[in-house]
N, C-alpha and C positions, 0 to 999 in steps of 0.2 A: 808657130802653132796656131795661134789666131786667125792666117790666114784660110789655114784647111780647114778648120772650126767654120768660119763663113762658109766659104765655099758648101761642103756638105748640108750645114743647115738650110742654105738659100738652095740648091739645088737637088737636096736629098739625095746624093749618090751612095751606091754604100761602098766599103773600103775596097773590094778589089778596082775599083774606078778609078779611086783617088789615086790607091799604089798605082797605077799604070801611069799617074802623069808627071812630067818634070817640073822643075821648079824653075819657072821661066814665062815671058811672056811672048816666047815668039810667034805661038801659032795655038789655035783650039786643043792642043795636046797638056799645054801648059795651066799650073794651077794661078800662076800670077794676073795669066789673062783672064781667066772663068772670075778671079778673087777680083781684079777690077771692073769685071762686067756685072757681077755683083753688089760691084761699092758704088758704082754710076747709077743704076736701077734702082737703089736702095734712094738715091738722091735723089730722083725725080721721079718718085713715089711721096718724097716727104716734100718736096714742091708741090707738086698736084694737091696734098695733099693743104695745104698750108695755104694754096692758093682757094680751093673748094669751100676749106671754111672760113678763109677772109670771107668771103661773098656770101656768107650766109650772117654776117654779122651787120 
């Protein structure tokens, strides 16, 4: 459940989207792939991020 919860919020799809995709990371059809290209992005937003304001300190 969590992962569709991601998924939608980081990419705002509304449900008929989501119902069309499998659950699987094989290919752009799948939510496992969008849900880890969501958890990578989310990480080096918070490195950038973390880096930005080291350098301000």
């Amino acid at each position: 459940m969590r992962m569709i919860i991601t998924v939608v919020r980081y990419y705002k799809w509304p449900p008929p989207v989501i119902d069309d995709m499998y659950v699987d990371d094989i290919d752009y059809k799948g939510l496992v792939f969008w849900y880890n290209d969501a958890e990578a992005q989310d990480k080096k937003h918070k490195e950038l991020m973390k880096n930005k304001n080291g350098l301000r300190s």
